[in-house]
Each structure stands twice: as structure tokens, then as C-alpha cells.
PyMOL Python script that loads the backbone (N, CA, C, O; Angstrom):
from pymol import cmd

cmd.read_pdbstr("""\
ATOM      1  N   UNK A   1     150.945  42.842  86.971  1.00  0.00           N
ATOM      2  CA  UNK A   1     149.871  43.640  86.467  1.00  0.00           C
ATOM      3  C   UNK A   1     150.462  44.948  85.944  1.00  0.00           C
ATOM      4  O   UNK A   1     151.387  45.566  86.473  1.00  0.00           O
ATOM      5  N   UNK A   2     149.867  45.251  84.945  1.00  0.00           N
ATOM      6  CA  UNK A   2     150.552  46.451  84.013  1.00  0.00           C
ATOM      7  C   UNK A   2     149.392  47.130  83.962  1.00  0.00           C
ATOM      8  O   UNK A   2     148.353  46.514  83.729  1.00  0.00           O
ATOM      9  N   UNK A   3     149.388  48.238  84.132  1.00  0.00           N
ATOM     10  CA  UNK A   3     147.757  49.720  84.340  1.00  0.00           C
ATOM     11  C   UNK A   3     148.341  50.946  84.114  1.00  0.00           C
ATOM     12  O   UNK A   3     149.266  51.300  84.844  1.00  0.00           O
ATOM     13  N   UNK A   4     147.895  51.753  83.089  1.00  0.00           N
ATOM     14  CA  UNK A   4     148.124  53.085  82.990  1.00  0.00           C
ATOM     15  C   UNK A   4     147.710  54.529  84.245  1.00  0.00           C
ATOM     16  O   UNK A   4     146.524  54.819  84.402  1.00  0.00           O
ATOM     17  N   UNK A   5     148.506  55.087  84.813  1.00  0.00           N
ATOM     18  CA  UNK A   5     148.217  55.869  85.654  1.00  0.00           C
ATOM     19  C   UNK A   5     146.930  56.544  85.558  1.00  0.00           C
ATOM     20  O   UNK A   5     146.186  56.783  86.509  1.00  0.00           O
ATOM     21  N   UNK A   6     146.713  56.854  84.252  1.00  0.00           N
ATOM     22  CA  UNK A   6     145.795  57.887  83.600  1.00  0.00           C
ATOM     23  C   UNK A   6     144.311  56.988  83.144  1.00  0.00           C
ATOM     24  O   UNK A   6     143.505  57.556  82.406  1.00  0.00           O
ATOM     25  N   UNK A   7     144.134  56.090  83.456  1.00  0.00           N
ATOM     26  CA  UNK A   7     143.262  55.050  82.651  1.00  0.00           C
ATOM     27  C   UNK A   7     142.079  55.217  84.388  1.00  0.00           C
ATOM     28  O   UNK A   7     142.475  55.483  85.523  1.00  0.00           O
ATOM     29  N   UNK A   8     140.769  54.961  83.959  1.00  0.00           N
ATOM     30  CA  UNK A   8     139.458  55.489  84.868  1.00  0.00           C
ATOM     31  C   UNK A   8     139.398  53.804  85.365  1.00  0.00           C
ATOM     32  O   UNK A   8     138.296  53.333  85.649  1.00  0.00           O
ATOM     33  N   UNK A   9     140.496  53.039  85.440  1.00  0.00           N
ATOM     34  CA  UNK A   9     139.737  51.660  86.021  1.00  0.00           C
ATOM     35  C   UNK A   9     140.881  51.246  86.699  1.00  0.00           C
ATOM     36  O   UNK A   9     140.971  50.124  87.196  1.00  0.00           O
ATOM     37  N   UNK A  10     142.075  52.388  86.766  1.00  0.00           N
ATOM     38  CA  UNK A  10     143.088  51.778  87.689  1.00  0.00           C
ATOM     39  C   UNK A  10     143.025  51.490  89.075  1.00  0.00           C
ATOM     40  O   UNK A  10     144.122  51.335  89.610  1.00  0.00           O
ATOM     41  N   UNK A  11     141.983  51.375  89.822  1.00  0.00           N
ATOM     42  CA  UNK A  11     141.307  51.289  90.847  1.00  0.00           C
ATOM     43  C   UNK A  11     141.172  49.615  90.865  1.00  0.00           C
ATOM     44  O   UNK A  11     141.455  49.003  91.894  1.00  0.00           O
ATOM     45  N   UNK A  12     140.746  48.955  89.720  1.00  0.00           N
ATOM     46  CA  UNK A  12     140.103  47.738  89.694  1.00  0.00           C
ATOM     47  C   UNK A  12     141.881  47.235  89.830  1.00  0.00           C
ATOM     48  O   UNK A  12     142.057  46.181  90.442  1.00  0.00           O
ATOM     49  N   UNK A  13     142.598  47.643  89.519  1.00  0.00           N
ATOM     50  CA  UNK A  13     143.895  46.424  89.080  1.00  0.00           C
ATOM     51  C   UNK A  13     144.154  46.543  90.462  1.00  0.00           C
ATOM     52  O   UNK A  13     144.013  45.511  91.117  1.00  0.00           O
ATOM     53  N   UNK A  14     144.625  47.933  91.263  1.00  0.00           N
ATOM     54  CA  UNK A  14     145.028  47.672  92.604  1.00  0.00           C
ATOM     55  C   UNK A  14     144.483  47.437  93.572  1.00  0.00           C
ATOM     56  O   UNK A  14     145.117  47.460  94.627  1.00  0.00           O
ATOM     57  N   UNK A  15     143.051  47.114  93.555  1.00  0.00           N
ATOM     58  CA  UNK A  15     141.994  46.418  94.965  1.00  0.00           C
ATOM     59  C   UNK A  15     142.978  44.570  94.296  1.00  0.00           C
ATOM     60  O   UNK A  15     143.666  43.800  94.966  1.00  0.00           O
ATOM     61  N   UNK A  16     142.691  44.514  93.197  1.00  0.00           N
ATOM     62  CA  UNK A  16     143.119  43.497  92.538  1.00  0.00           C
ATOM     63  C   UNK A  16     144.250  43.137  93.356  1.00  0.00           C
ATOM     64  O   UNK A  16     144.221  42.354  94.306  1.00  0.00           O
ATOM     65  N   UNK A  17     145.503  43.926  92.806  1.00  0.00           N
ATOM     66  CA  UNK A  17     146.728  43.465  93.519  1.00  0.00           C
ATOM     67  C   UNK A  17     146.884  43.052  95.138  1.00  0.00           C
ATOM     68  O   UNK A  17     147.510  42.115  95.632  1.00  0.00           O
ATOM     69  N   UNK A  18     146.252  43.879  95.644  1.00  0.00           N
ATOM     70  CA  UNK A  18     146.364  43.828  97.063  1.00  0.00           C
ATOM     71  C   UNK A  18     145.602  42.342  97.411  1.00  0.00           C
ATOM     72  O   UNK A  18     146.050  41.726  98.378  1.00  0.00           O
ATOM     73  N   UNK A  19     144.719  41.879  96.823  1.00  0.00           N
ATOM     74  CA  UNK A  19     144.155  39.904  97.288  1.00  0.00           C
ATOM     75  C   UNK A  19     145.385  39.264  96.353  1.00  0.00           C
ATOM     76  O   UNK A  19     145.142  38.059  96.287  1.00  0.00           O
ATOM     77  N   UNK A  20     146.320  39.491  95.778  1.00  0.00           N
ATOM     78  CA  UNK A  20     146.826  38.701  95.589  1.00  0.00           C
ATOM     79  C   UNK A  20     147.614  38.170  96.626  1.00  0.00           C
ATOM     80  O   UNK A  20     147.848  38.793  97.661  1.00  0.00           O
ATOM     81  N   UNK A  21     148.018  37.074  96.389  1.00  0.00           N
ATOM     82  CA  UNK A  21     149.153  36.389  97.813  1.00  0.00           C
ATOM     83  C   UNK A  21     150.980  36.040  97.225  1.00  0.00           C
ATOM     84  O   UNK A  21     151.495  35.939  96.111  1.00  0.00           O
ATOM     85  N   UNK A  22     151.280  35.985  98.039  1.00  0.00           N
ATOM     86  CA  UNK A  22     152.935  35.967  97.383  1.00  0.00           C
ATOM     87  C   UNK A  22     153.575  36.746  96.846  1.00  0.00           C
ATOM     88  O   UNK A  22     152.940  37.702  96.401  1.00  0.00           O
ATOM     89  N   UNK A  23     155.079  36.744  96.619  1.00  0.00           N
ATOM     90  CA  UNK A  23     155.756  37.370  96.823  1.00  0.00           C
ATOM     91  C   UNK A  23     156.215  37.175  95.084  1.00  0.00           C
ATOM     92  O   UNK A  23     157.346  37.531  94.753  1.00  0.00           O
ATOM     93  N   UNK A  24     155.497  36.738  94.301  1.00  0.00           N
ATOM     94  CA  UNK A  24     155.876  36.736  92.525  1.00  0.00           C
ATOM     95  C   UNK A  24     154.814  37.368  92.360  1.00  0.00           C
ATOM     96  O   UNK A  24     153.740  36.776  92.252  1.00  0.00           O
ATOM     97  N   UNK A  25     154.938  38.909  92.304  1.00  0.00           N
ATOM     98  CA  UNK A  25     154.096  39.832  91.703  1.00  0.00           C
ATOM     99  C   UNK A  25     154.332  41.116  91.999  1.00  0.00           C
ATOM    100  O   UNK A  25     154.621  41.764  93.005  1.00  0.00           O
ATOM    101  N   UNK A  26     154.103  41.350  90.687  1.00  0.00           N
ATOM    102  CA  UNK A  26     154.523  43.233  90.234  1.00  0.00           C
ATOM    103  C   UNK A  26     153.107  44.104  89.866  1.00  0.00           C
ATOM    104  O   UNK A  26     152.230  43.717  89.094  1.00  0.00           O
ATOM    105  N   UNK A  27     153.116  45.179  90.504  1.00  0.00           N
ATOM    106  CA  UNK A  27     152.270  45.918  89.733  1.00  0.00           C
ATOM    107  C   UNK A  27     152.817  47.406  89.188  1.00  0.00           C
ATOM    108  O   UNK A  27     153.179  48.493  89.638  1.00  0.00           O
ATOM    109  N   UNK A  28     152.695  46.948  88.348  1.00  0.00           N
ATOM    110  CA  UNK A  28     153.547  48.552  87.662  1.00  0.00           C
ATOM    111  C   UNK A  28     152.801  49.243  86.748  1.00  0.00           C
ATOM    112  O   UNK A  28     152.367  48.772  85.696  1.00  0.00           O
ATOM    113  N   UNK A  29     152.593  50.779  87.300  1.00  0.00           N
ATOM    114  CA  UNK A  29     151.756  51.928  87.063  1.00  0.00           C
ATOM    115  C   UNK A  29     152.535  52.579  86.214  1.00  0.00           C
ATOM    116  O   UNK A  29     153.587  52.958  86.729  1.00  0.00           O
ATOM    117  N   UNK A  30     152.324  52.979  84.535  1.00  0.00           N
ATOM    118  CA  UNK A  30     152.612  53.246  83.868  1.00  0.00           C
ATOM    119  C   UNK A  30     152.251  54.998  83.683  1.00  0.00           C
ATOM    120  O   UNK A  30     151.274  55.435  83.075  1.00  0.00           O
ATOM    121  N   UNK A  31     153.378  55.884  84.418  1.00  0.00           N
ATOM    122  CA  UNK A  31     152.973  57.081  84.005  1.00  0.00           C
ATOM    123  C   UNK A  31     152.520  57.539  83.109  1.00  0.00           C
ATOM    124  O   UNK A  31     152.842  57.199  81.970  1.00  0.00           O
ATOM    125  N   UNK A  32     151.644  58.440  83.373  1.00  0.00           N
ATOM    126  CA  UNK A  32     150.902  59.357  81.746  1.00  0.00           C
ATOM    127  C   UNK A  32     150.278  58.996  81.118  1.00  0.00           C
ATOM    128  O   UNK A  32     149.707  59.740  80.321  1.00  0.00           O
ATOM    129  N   UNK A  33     149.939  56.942  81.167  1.00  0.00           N
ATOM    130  CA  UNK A  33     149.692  56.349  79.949  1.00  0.00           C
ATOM    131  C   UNK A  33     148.124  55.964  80.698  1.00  0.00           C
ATOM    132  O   UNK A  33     147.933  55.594  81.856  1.00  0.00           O
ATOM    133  N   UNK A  34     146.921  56.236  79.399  1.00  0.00           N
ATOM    134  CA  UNK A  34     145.942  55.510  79.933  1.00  0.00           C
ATOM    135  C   UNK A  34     145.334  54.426  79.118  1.00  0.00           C
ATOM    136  O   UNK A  34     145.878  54.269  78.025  1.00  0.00           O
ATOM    137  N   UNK A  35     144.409  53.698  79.368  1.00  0.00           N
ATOM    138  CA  UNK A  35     144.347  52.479  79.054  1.00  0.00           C
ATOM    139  C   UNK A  35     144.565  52.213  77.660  1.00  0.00           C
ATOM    140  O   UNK A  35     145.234  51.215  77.392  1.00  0.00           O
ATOM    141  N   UNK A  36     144.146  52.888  76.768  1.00  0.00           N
ATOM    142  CA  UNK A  36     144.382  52.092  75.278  1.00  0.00           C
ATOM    143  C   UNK A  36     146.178  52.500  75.040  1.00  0.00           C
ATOM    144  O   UNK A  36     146.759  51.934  74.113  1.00  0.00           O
ATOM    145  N   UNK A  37     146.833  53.337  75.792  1.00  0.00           N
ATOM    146  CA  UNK A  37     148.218  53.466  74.892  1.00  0.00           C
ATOM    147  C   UNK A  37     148.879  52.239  75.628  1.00  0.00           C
ATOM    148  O   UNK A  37     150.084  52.411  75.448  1.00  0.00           O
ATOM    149  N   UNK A  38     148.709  51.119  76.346  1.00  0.00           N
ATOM    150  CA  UNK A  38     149.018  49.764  76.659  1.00  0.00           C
ATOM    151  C   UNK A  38     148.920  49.022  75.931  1.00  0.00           C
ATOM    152  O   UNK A  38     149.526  48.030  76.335  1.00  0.00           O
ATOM    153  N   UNK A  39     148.235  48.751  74.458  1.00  0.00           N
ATOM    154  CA  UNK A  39     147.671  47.971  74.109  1.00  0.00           C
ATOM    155  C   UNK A  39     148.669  48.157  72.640  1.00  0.00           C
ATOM    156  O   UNK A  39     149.017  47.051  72.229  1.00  0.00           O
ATOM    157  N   UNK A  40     148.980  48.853  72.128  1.00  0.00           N
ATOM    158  CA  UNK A  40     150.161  49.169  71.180  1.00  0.00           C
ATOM    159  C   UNK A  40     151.356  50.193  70.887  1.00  0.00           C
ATOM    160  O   UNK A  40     152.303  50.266  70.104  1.00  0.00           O
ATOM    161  N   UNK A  41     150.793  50.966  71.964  1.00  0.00           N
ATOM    162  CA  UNK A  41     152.092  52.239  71.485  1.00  0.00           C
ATOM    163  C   UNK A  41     153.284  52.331  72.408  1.00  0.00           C
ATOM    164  O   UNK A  41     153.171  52.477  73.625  1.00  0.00           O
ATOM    165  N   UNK A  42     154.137  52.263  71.931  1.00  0.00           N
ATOM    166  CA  UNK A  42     156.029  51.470  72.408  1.00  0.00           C
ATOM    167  C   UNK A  42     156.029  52.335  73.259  1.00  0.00           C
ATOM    168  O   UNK A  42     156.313  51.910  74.380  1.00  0.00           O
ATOM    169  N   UNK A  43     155.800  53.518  73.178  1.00  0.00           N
ATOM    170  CA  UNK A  43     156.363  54.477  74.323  1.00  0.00           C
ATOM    171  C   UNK A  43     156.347  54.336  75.589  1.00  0.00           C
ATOM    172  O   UNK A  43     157.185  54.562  76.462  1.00  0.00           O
ATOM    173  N   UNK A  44     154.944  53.800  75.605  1.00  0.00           N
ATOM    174  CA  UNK A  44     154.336  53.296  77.365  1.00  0.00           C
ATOM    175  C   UNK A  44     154.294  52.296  77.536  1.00  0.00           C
ATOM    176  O   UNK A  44     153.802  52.117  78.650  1.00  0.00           O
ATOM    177  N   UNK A  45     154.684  50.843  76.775  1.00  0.00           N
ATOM    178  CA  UNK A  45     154.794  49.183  77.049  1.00  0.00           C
ATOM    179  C   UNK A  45     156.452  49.406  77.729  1.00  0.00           C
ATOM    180  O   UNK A  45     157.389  50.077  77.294  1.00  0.00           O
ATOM    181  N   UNK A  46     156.361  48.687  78.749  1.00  0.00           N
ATOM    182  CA  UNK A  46     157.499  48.216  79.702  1.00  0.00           C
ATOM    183  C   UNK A  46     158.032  47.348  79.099  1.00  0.00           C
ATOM    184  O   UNK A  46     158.075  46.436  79.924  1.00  0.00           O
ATOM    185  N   UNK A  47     158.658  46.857  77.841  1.00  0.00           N
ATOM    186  CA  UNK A  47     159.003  45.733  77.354  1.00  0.00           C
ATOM    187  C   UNK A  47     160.237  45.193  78.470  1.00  0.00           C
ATOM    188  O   UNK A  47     160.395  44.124  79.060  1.00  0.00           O
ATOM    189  N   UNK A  48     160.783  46.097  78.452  1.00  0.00           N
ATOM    190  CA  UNK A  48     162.241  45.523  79.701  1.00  0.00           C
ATOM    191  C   UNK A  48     162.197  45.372  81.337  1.00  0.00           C
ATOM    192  O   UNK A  48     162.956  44.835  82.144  1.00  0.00           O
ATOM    193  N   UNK A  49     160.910  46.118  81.460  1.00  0.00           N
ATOM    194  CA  UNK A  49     160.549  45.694  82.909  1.00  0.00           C
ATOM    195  C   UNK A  49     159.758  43.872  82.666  1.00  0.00           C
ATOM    196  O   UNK A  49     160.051  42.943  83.419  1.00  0.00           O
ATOM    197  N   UNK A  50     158.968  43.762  81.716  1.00  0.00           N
ATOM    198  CA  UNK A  50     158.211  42.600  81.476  1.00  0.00           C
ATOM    199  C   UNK A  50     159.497  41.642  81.500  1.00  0.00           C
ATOM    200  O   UNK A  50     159.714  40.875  82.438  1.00  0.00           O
ATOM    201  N   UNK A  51     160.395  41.769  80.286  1.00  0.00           N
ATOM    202  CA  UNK A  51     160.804  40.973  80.557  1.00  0.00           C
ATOM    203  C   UNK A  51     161.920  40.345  81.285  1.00  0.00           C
ATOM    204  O   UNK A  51     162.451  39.267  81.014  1.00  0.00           O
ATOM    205  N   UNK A  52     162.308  41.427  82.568  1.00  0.00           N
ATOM    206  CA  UNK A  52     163.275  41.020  83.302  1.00  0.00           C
ATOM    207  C   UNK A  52     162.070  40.459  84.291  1.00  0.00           C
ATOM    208  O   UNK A  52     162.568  39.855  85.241  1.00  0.00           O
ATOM    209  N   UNK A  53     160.871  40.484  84.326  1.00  0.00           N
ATOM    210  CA  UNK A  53     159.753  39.844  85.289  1.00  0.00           C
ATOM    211  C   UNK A  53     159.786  38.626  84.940  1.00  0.00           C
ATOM    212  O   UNK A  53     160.168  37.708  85.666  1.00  0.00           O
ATOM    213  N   UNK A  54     159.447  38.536  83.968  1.00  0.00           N
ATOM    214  CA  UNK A  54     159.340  36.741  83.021  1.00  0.00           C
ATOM    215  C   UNK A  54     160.787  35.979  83.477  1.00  0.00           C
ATOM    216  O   UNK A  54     160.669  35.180  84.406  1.00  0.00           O
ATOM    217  N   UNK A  55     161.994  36.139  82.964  1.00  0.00           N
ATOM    218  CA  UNK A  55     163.098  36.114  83.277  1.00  0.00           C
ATOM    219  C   UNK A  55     163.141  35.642  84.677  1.00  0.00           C
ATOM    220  O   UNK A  55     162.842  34.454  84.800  1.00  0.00           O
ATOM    221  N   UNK A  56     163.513  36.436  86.041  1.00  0.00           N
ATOM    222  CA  UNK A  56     163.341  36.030  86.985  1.00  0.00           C
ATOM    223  C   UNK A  56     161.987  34.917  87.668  1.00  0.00           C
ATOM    224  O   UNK A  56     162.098  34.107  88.588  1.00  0.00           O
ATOM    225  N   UNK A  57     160.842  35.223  86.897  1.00  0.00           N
ATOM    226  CA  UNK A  57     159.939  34.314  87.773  1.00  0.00           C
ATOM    227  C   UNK A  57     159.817  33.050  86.962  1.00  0.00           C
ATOM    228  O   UNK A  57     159.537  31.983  87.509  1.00  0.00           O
ATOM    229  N   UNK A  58     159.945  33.115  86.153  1.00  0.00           N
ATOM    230  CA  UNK A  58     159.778  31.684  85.004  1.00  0.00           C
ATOM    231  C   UNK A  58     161.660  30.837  84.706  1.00  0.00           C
ATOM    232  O   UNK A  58     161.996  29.976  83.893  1.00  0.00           O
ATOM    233  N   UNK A  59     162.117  31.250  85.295  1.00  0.00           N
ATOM    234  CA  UNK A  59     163.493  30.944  84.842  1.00  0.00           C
ATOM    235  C   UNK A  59     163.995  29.555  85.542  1.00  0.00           C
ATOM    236  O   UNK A  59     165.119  29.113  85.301  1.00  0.00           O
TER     237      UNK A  59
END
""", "prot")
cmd.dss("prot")
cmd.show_as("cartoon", "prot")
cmd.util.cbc("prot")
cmd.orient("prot")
């Protein structure tokens, strides 16, 4: 799960995270960034956290 620190619904992702079960899952809080700068602007997409996630869990 990917959520901007700054975004008014980051509440919903981490009640979220916490029912998840197992041990293949990330939640990573994107400083400074709130919800719409996730959606296209490079500065705040984790491209290299994503895809060392993909990488290890899909591999």
C-alpha cells in the first residue's frame, strides 16, 4: 500500500493495513505527498521501492 502522509484518508489505508495477514506486505507513507501527487508526479512515486517489492514478492 502506497498513501501520501499529507492526504485526509491516510487513516483508511492503515486501519486497512493492520487486517491484513502475512508477512508480503508493505505500507509505505510517502512524505509531504498528498493524495493526488501519487497519481503522476515522479517526485513522490516510489518507483524503486515498488519495484524492488514486485521483484522480491513475485519473483
Amino acid at each position: 500500500m502506497i498513501h501520501g502522509e499529507k492526504a485526509h484518508s491516510l487513516y483508511f489505508s492503515k486501519d486497512a493495513f493492520k487486517k491484513l495477514t502475512g508477512d508480503n506486505k508493505t505500507l509505505m507513507i510517502i512524505s509531504g505527498a498528498n493524495h493526488t501527487d501519487l497519481y503522476d508526479n515522479m517526485k513522490y512515486i516510489p518507483m524503486k521501492e515498488i519495484a524492488a517489492f514486485y521483484k522480491k514478492s513475485f519473483s
